[in-house]
C-alpha positions in Angstrom: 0.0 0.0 0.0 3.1 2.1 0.9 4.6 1.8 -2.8 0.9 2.5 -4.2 0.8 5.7 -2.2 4.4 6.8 -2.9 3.5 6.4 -6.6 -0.1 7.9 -6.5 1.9 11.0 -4.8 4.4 11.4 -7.8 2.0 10.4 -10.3 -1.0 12.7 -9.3 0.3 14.9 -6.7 1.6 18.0 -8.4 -1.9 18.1 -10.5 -3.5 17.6 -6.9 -2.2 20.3 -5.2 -2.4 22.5 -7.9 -6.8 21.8 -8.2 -7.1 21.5 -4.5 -6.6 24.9 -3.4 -9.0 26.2 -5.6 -11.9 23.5 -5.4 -11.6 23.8 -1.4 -11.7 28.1 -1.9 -14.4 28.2 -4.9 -15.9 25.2 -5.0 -18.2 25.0 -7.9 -17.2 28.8 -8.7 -13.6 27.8 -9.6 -15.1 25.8 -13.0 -17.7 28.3 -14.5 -16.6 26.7 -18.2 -16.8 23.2 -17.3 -20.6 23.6 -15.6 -21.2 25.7 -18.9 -20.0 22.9 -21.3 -21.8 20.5 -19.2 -25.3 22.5 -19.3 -24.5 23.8 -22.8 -23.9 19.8 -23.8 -26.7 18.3 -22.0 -29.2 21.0 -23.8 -28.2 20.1 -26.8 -28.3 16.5 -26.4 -32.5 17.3 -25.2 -32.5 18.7 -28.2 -31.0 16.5 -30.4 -33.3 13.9 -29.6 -36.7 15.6 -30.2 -38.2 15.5 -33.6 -38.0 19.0 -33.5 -34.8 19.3 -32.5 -33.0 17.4 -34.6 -32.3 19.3 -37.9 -31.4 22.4 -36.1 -28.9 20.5 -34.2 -27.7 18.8 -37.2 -27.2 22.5 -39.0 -25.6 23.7 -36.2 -23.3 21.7 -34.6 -23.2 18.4 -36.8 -19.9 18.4 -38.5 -18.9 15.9 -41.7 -16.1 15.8 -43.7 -18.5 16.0 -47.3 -19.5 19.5 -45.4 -17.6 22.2 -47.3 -14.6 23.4 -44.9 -16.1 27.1 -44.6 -19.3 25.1 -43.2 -17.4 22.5 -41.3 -15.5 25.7 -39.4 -18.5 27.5 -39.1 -20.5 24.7 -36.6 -17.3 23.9 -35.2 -17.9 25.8 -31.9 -20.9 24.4 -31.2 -19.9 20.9 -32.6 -17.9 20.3 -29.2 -21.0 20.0 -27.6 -22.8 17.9 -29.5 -22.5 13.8 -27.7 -22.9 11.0 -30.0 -26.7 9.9 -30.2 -25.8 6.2 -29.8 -23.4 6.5 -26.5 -24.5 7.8 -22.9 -24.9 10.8 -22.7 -23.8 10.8 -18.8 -20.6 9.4 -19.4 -19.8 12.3 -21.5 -21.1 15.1 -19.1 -19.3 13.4 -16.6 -15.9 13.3 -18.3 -16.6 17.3 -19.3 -17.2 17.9 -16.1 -13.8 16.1 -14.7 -11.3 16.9 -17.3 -12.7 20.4 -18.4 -12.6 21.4 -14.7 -9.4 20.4 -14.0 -8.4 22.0 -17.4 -9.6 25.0 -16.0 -8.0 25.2 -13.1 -5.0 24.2 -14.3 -4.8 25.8 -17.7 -7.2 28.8 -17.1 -10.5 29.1 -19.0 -9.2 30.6 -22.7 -6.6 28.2 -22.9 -8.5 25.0 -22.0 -11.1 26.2 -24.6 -8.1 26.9 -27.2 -6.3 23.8 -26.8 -10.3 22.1 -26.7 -10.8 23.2 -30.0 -7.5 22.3 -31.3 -8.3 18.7 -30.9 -11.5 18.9 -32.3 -10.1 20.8 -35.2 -7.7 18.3 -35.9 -9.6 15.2 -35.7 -12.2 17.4 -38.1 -9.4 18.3 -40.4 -8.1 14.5 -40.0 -11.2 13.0 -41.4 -10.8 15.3 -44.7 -6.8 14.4 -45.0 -7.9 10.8 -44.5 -10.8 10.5 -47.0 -8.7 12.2 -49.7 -5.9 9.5 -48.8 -8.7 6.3 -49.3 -8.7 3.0 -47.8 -5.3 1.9 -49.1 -3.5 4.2 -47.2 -2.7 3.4 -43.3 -3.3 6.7 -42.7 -6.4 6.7 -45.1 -10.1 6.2 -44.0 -13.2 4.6 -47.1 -15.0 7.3 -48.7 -18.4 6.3 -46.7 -16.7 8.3 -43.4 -17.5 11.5 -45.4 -20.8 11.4 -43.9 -20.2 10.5 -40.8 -20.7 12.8 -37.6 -17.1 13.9 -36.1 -17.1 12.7 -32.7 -17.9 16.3 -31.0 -16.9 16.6 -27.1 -14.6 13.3 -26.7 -11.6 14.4 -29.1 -11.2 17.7 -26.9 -11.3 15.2 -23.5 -9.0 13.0 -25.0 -6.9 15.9 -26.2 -7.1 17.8 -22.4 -6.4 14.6 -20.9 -2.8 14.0 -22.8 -1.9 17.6 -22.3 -2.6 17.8 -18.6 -1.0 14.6 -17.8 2.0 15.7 -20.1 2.0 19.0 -18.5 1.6 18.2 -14.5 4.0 14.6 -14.9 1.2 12.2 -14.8 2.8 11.0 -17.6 1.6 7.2 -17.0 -2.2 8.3 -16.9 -1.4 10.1 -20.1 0.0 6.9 -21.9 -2.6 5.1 -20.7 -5.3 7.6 -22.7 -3.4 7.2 -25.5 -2.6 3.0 -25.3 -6.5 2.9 -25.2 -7.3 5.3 -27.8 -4.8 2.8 -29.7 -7.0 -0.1 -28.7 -9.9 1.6 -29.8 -8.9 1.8 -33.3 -7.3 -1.3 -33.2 -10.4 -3.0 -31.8 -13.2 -1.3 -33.4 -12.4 0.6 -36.8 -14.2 3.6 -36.9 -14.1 7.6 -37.7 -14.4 8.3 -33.6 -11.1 6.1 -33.2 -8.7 7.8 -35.4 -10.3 11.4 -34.6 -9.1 10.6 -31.1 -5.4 9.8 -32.2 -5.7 12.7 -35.0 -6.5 14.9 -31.4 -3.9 13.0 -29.7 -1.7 13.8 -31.6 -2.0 17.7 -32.5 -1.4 17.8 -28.3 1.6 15.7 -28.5 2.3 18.9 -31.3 1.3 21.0 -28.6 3.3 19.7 -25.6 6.8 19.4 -27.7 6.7 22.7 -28.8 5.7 23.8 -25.1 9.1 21.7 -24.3 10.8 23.4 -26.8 10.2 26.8 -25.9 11.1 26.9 -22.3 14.0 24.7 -22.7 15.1 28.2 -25.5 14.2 30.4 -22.7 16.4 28.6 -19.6 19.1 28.6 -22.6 18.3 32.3 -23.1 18.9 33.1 -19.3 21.7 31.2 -18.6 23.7 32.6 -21.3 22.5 35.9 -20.6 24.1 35.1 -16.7 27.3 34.7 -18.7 27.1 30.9 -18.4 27.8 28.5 -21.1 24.0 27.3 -22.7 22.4 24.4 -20.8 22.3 20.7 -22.7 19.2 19.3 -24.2 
């Protein structure tokens, strides 16, 4: 139990004490965008299944790859908010709720939303690449994908999830999102599976150029001191 809590501490802890404060201070004031993607998603998810609900949600927030790209841009904000009709709905407010408010916290509210959309963006942007490619390619997806639904809040979960664990060093949670996005795909062949790696990896994109920029700036400071620049 000893070597569980020790690793549960390294693993977790700095992404622990960094919510904590807040939560304890704030409570549910300290995640106004994650209640408001929650409410926002579970509104539209009412919506979506009414008869008279669904075509307006469909021209809204629905977005397909045989869209034009103007189109495809233009529902794109709301398109993170719209759940897949055939999963439950609670399991994706409750993963909104979780990683968005950590996000939040963590990130601040414009940056969780900007790194959100990202990883929708990519996987919508994905689907296109992969459709031109066709079948044949490993990269490629069959033409029938082009009118398929992109897979709306779970990209930008999947994509908050890597970053956060990249960022705070729960780096073993953050392979284990990607090892079963992996088996996803592998398992079951569909445009939601490879939308989740396409948003996997645009955060991977993210996080190395993160890397990148404050291992320029230590460089920038210590030869600034007069010391010789640091190693990679």
């Amino acid at each position: 139990m000893r070597t569980l809590a020790r690793w549960a501490r390294a693993e977790w802890g700095e992404l622990y004490a960094t919510v904590r404060g807040p939560l304890l201070r704030r409570r549910w004031r300290a995640v106004p965008l994650a209640l408001a993607a929650v409410c926002l998603t579970a509104a539209l998810h009412f919506v979506h299944n009414r008869s008279w609900g669904y075509d307006f949600v469909q021209d809204v927030g629905a977005v397909r790859a045989a869209d034009p790209l103007w189109l495809a841009l233009l529902r794109t904000p709301l398109s993170l908010f719209v759940p897949a009709l055939d999963l439950p709905v609670w399991g994706a407010l409750a993963q909104i709720l979780f990683v968005f408010g950590i996000a939040e916290i963590c990130l601040g509210r414009w940056r969780t939303l900007t790194l959100a959309y990202a990883a929708t963006l990519a996987g919508t942007l994905y689907a296109r690449v992969g459709i031109w490619l066709g079948p044949d390619s490993p990269l490629g997806l069959p033409a029938s994908d082009a009118h398929v639904v992109d897979t709306g809040p779970s990209a930008a979960v999947v994509g908050l999830a890597v970053f956060l664990g990249w960022r705070y060093g729960a780096r073993v949670t953050a392979g284990a999102v990607i090892a079963a996005m992996v088996v996803e795909v592998l398992a079951k062949e569909n445009l939601a599976g490879r939308e989740h790696l396409a948003a996997i990896a645009a955060m991977l994109a993210v996080c190395g150029l993160s890397a990148a920029r404050r291992r320029h700036a230590r460089n920038r400071e210590h030869t600034d001191s007069g010391l010789p620049p640091l190693g990679p």
